[in-house]
Backbone as XML, in Angstrom:
<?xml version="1.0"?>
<chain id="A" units="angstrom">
  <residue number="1" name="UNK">
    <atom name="N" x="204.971" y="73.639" z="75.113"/>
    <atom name="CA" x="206.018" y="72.677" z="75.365"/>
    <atom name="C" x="205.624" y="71.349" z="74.737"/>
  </residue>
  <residue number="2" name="UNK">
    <atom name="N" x="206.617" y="71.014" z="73.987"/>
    <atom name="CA" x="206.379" y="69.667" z="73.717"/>
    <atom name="C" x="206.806" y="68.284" z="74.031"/>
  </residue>
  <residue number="3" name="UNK">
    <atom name="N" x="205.959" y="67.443" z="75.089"/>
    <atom name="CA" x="206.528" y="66.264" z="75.616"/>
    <atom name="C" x="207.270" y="65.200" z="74.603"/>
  </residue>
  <residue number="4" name="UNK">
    <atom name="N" x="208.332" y="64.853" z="74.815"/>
    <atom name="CA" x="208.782" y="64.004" z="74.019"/>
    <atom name="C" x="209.356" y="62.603" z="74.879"/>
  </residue>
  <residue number="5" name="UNK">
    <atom name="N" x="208.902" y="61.486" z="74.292"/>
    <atom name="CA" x="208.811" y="60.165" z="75.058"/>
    <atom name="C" x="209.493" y="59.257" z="74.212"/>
  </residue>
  <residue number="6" name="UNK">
    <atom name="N" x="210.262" y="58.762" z="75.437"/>
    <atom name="CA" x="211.542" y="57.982" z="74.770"/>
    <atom name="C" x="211.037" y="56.609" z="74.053"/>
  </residue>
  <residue number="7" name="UNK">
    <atom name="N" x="211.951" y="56.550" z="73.024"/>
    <atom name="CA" x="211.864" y="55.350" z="72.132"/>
    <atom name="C" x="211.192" y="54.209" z="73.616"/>
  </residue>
  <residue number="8" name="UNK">
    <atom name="N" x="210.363" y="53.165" z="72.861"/>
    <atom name="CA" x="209.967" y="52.322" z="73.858"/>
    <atom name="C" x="209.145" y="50.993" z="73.692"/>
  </residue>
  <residue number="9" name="UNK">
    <atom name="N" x="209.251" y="49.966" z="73.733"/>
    <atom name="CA" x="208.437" y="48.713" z="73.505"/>
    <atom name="C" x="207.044" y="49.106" z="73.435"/>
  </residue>
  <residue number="10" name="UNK">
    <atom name="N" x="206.136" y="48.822" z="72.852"/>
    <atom name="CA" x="204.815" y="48.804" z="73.686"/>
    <atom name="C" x="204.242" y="47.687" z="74.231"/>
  </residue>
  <residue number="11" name="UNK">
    <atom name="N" x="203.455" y="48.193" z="75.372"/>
    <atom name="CA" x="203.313" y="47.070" z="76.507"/>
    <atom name="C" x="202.997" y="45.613" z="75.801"/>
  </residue>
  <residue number="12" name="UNK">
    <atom name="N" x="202.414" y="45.082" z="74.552"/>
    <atom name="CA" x="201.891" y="44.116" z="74.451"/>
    <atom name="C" x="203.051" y="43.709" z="73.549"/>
  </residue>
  <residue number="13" name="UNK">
    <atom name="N" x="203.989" y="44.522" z="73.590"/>
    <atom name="CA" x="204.954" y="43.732" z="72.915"/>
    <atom name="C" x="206.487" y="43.430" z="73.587"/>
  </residue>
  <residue number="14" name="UNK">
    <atom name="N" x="206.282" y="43.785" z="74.909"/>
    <atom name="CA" x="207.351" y="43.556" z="75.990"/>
    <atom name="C" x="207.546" y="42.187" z="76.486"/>
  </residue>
  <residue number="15" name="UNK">
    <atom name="N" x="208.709" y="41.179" z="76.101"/>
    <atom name="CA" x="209.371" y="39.892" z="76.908"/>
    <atom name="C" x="209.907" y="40.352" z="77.718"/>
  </residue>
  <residue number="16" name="UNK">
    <atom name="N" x="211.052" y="41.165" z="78.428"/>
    <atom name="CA" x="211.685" y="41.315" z="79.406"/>
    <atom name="C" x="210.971" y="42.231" z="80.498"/>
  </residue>
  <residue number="17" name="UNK">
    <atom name="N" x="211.558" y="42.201" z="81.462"/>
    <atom name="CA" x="210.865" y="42.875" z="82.570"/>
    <atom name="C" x="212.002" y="44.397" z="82.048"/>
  </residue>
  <residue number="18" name="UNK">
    <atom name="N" x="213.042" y="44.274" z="81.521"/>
    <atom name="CA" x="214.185" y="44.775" z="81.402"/>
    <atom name="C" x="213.357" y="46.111" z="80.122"/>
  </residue>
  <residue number="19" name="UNK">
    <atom name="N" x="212.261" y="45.578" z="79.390"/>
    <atom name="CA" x="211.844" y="46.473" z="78.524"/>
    <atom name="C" x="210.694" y="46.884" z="78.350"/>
  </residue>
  <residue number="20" name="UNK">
    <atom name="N" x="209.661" y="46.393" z="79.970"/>
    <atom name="CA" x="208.283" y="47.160" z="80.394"/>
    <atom name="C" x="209.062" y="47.928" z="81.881"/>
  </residue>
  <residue number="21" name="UNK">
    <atom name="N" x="210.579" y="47.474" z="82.115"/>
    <atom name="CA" x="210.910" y="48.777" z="82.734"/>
    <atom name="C" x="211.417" y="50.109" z="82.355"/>
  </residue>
  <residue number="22" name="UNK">
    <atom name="N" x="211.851" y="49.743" z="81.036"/>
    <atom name="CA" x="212.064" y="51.196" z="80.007"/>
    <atom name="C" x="211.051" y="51.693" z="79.747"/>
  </residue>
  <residue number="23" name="UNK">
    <atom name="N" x="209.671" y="51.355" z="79.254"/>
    <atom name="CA" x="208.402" y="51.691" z="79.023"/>
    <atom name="C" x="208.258" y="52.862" z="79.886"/>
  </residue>
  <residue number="24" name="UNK">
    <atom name="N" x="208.017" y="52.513" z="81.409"/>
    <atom name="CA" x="207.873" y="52.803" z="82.418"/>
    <atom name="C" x="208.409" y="54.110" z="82.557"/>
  </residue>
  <residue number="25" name="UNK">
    <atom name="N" x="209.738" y="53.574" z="82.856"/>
    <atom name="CA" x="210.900" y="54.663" z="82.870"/>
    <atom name="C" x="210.544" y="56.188" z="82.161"/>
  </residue>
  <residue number="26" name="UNK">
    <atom name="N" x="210.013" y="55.909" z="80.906"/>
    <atom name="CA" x="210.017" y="56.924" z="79.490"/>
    <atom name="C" x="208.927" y="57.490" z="79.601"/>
  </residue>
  <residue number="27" name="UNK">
    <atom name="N" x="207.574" y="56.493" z="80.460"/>
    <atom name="CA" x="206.345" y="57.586" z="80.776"/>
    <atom name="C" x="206.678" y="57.971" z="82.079"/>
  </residue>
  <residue number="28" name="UNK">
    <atom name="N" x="207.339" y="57.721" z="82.895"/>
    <atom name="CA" x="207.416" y="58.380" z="84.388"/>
    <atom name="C" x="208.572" y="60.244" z="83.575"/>
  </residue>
  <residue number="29" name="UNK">
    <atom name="N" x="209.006" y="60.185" z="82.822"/>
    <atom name="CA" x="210.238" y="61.358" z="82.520"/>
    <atom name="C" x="208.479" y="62.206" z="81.822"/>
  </residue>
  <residue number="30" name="UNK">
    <atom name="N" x="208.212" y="61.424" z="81.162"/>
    <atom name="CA" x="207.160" y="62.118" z="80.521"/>
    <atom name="C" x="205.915" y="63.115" z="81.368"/>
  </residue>
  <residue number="31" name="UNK">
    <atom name="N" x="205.424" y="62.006" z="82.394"/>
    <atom name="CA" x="204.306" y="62.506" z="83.639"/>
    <atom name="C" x="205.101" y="64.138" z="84.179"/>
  </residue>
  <residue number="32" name="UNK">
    <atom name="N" x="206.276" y="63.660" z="84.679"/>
    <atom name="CA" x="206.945" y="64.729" z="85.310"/>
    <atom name="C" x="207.243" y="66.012" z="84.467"/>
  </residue>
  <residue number="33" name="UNK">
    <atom name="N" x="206.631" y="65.972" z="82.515"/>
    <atom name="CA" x="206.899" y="67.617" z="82.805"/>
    <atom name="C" x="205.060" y="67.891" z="82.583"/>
  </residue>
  <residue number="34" name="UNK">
    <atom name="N" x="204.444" y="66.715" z="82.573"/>
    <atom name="CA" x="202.771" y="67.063" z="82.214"/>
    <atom name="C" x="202.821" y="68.022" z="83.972"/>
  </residue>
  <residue number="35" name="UNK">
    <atom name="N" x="203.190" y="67.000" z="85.085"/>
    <atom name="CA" x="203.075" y="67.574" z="86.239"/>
    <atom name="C" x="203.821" y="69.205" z="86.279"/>
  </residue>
  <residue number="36" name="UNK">
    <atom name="N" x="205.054" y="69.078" z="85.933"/>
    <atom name="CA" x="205.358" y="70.641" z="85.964"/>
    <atom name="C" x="204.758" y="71.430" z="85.444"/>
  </residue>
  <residue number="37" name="UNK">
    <atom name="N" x="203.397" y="71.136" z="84.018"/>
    <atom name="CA" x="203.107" y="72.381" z="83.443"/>
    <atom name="C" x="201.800" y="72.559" z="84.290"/>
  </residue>
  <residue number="38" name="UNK">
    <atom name="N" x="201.477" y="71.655" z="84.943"/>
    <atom name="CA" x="200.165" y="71.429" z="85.592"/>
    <atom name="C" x="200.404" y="72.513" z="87.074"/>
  </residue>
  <residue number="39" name="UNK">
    <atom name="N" x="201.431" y="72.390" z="87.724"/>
    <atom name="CA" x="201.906" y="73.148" z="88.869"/>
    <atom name="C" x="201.798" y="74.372" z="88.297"/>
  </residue>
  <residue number="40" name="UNK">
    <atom name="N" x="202.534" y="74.949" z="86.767"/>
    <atom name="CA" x="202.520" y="76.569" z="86.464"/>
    <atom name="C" x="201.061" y="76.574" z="86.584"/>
  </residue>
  <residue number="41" name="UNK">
    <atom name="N" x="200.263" y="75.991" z="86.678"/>
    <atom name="CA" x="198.812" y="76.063" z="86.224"/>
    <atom name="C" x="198.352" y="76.795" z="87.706"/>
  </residue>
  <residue number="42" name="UNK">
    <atom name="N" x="198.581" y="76.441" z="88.231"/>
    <atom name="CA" x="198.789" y="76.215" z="90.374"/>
    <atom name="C" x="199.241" y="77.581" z="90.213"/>
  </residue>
  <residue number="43" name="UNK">
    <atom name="N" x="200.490" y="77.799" z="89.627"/>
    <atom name="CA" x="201.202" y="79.550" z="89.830"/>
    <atom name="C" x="199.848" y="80.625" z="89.403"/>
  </residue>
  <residue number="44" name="UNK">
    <atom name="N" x="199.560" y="80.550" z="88.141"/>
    <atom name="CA" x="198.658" y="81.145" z="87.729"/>
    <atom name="C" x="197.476" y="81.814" z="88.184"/>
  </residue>
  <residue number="45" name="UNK">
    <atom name="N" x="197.150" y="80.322" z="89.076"/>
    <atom name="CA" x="195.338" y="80.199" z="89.720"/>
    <atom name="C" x="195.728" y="80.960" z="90.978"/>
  </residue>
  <residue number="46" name="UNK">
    <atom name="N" x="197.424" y="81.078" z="91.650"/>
    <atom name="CA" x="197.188" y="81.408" z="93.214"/>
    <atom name="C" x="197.580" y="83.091" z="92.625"/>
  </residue>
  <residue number="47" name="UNK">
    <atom name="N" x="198.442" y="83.439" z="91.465"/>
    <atom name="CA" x="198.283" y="84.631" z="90.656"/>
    <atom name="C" x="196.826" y="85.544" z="90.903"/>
  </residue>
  <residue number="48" name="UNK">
    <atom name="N" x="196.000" y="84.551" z="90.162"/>
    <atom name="CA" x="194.936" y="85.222" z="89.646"/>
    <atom name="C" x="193.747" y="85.748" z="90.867"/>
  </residue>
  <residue number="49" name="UNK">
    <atom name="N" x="193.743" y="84.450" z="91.984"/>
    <atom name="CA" x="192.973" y="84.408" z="93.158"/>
    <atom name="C" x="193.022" y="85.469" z="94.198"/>
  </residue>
  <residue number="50" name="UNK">
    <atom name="N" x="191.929" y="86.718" z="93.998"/>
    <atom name="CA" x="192.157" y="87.400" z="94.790"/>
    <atom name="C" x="191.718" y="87.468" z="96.609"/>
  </residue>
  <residue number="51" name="UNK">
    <atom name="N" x="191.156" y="86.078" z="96.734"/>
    <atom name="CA" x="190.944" y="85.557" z="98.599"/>
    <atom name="C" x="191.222" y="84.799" z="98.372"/>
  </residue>
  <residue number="52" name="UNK">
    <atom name="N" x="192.225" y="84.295" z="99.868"/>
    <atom name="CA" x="192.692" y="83.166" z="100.151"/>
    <atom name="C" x="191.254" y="81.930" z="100.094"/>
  </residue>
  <residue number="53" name="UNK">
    <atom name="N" x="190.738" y="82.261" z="100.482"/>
    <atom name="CA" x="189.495" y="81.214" z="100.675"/>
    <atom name="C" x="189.140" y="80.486" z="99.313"/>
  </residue>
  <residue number="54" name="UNK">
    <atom name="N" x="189.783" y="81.098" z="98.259"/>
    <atom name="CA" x="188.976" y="80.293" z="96.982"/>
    <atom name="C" x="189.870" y="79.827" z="96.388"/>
  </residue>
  <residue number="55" name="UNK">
    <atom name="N" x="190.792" y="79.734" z="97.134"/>
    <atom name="CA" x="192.260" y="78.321" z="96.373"/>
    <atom name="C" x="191.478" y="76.987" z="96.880"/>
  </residue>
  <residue number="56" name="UNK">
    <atom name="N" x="190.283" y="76.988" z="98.058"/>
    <atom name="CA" x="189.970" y="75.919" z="98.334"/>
    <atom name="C" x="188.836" y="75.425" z="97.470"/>
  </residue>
  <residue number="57" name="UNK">
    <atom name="N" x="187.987" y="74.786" z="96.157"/>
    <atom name="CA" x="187.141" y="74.944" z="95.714"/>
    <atom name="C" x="186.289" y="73.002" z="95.401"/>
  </residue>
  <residue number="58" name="UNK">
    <atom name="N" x="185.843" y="72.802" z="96.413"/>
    <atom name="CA" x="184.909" y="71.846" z="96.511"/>
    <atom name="C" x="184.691" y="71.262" z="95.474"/>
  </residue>
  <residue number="59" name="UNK">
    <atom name="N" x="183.384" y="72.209" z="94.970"/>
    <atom name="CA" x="182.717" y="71.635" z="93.737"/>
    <atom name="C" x="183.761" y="71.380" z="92.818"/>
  </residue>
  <residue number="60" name="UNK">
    <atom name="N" x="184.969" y="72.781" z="92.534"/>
    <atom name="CA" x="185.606" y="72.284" z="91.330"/>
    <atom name="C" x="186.295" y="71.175" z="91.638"/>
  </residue>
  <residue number="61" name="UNK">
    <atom name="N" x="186.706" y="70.432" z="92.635"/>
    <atom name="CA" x="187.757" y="68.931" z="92.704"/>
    <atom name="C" x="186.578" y="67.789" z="92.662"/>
  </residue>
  <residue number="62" name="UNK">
    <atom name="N" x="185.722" y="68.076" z="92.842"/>
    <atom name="CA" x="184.492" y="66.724" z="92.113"/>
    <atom name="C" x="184.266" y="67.003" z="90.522"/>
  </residue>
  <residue number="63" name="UNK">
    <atom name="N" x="183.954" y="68.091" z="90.224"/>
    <atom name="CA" x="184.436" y="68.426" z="88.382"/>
    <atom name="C" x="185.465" y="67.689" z="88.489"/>
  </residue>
  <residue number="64" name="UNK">
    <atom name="N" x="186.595" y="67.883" z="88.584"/>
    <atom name="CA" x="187.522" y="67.534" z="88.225"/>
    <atom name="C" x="187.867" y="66.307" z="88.310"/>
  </residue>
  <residue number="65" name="UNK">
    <atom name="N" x="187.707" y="65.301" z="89.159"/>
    <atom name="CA" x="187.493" y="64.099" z="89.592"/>
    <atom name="C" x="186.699" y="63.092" z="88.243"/>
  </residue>
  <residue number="66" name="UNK">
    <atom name="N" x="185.299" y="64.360" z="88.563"/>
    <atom name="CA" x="184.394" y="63.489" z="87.201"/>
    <atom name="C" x="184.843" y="63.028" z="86.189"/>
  </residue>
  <residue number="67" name="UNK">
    <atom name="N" x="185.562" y="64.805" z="85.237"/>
    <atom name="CA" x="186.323" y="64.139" z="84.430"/>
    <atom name="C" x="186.938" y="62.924" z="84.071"/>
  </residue>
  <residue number="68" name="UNK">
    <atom name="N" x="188.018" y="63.493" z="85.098"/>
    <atom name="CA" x="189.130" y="62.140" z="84.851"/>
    <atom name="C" x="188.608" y="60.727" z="85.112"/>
  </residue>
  <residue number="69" name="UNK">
    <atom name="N" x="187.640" y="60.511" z="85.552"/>
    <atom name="CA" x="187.222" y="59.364" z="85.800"/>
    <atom name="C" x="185.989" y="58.988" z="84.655"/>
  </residue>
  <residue number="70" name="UNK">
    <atom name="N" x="186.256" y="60.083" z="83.961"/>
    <atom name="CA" x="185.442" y="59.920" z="82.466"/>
    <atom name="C" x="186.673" y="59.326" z="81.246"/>
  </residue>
  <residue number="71" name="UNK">
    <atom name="N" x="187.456" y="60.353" z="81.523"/>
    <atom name="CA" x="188.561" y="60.634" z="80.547"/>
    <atom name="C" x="189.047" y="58.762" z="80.890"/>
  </residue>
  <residue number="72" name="UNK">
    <atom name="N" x="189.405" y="58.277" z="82.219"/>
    <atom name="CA" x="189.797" y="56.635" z="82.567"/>
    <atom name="C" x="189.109" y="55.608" z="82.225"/>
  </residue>
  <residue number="73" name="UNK">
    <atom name="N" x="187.634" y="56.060" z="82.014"/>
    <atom name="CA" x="186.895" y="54.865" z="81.541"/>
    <atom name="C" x="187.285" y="55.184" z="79.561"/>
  </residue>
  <residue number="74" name="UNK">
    <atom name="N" x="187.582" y="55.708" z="79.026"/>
    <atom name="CA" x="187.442" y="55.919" z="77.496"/>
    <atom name="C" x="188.762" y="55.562" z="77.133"/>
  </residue>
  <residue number="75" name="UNK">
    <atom name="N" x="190.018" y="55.812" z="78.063"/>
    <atom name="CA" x="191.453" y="55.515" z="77.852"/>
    <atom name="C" x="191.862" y="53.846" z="78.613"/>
  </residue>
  <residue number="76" name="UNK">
    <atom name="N" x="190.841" y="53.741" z="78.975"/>
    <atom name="CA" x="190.757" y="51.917" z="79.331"/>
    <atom name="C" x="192.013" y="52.103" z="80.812"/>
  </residue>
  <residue number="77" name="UNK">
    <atom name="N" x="191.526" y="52.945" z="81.441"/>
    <atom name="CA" x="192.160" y="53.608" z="82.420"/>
    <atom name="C" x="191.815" y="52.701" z="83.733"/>
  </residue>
  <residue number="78" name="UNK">
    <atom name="N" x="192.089" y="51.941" z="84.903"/>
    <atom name="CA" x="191.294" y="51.728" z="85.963"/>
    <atom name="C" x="190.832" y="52.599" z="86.719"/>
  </residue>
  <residue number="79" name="UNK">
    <atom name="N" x="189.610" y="52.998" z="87.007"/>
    <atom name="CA" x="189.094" y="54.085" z="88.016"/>
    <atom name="C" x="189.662" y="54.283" z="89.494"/>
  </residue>
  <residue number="80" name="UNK">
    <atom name="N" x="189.930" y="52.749" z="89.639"/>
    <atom name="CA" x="190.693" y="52.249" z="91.039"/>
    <atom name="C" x="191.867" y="52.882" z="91.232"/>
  </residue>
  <residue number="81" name="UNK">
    <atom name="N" x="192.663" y="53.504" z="90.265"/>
    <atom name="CA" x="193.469" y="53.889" z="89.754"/>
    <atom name="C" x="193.623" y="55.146" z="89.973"/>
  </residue>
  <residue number="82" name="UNK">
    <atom name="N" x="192.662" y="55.438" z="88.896"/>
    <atom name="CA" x="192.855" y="57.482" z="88.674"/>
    <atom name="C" x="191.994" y="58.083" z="89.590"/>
  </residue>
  <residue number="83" name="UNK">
    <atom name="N" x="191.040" y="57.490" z="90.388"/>
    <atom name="CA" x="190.179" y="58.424" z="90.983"/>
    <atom name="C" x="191.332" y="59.094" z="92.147"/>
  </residue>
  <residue number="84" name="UNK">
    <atom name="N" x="192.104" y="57.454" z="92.882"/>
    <atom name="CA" x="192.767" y="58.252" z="94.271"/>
    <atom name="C" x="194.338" y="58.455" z="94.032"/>
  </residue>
  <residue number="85" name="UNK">
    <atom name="N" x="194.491" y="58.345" z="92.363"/>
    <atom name="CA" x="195.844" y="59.392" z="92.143"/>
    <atom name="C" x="195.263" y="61.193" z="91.709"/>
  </residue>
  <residue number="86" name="UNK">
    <atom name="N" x="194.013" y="61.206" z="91.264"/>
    <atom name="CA" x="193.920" y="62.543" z="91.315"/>
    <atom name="C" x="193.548" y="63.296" z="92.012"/>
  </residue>
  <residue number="87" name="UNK">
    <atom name="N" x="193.022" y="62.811" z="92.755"/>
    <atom name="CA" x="192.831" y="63.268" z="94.910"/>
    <atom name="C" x="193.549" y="63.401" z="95.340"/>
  </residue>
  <residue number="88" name="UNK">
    <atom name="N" x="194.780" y="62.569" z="95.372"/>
    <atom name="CA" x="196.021" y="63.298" z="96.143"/>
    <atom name="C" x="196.821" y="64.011" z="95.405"/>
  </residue>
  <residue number="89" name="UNK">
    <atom name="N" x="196.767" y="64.048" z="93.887"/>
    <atom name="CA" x="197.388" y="64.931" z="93.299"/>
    <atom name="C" x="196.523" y="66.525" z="92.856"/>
  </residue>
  <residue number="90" name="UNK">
    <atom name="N" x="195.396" y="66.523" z="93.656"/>
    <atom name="CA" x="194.405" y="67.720" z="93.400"/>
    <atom name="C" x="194.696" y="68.584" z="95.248"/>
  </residue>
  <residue number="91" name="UNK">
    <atom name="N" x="195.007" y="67.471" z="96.353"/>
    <atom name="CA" x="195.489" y="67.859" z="97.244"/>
    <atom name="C" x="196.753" y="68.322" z="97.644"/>
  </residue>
  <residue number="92" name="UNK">
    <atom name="N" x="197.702" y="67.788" z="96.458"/>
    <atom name="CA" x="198.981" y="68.460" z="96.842"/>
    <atom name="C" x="199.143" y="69.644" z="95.637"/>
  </residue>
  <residue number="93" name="UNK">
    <atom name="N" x="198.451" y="69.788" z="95.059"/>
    <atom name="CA" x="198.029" y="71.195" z="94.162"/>
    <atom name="C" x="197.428" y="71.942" z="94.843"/>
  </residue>
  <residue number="94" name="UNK">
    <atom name="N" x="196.735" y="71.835" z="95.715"/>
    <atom name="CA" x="195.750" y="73.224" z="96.625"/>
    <atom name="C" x="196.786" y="73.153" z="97.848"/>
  </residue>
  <residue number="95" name="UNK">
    <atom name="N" x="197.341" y="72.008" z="98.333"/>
    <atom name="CA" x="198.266" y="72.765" z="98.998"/>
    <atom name="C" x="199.177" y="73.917" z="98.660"/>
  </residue>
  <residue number="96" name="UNK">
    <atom name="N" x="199.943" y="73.305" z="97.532"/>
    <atom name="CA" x="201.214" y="74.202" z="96.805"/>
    <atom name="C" x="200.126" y="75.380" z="96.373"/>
  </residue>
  <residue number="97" name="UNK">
    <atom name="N" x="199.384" y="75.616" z="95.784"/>
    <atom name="CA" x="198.973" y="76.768" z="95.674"/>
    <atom name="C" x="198.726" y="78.060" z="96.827"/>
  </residue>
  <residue number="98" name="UNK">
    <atom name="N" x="198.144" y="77.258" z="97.901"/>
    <atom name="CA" x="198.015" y="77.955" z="99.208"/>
    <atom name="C" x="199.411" y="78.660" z="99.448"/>
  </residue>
  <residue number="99" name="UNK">
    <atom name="N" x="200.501" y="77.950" z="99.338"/>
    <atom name="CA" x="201.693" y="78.609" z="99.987"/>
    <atom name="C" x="202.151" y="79.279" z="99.021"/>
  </residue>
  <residue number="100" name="UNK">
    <atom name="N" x="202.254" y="79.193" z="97.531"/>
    <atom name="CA" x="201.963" y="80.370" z="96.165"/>
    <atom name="C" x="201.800" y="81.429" z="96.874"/>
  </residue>
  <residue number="101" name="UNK">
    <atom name="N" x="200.327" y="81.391" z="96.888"/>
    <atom name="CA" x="199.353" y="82.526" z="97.267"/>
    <atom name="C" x="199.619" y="82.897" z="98.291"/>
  </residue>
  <residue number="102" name="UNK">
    <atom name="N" x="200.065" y="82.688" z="99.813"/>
    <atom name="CA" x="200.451" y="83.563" z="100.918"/>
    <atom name="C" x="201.850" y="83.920" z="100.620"/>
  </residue>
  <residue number="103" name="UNK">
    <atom name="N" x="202.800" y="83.492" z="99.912"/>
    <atom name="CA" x="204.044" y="84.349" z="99.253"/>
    <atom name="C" x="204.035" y="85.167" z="98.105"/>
  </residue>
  <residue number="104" name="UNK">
    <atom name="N" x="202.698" y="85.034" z="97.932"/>
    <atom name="CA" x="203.004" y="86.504" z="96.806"/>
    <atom name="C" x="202.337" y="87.453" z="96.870"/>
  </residue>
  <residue number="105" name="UNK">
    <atom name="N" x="201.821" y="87.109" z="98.512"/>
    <atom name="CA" x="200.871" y="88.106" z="99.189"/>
    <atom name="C" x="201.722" y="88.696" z="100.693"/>
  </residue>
  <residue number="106" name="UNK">
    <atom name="N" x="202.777" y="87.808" z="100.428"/>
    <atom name="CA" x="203.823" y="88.408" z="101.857"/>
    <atom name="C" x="203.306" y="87.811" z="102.918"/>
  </residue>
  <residue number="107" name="UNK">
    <atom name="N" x="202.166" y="86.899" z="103.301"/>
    <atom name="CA" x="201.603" y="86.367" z="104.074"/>
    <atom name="C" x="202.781" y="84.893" z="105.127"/>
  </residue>
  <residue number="108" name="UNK">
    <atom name="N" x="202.674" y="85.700" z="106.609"/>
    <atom name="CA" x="203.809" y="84.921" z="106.709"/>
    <atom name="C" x="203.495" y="84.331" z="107.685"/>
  </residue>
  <residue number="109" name="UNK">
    <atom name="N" x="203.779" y="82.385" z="108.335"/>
    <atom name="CA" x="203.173" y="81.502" z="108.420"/>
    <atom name="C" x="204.266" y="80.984" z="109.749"/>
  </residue>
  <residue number="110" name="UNK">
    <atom name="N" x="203.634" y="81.806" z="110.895"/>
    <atom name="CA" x="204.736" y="81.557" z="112.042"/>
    <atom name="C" x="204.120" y="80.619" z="113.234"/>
  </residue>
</chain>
């Protein structure tokens, strides 16, 4: 899939609030299909996972953490930033996966 991002000022060249809110606008349409391909990613992993127990994986959400908090310092990213948007977005991925994985296991949650 290829993201495509709307025509757009760049930030250091924005006077109006009217055209770092289009900016905005054009990466928020953008995030939302990185996030959708990131969720098939979620389909896949609760696919592939044959115990419930290992949709939960510790070590890998500090990997993963590391990263991005590698990937934020090199993209002039604030850490303040990406560390506790990808914590709650690594938590509402192991959630959604959990409920994946007990529906495609018939697992039913009364």
């Amino acid at each position: 899939m290829n993201i495509v991002v709307d025509e757009r000022p760049l930030p250091a060249d924005c006077e109006t609030m009217l055209e770092v809110r289009k900016g905005v606008d054009a990466l928020d349409r953008a995030l939302v299909l990185l996030l959708a391909e990131r969720q098939r990613y979620m389909d896949a992993a609760a696919r592939i996972k044959g115990e419930r127990h290992t949709v939960l994986d510790t070590a890998r959400i500090e990997d993963v953490v590391d990263k991005v908090k590698a990937a934020a310092r090199a993209a002039g990213l604030s850490e303040e930033i990406a560390e506790p948007v990808w914590r709650t977005l690594i938590d509402r991925c192991i959630a959604y996966e959990f409920g994946v994985w007990d529906q495609l296991r018939g697992v039913r949650k009364d």
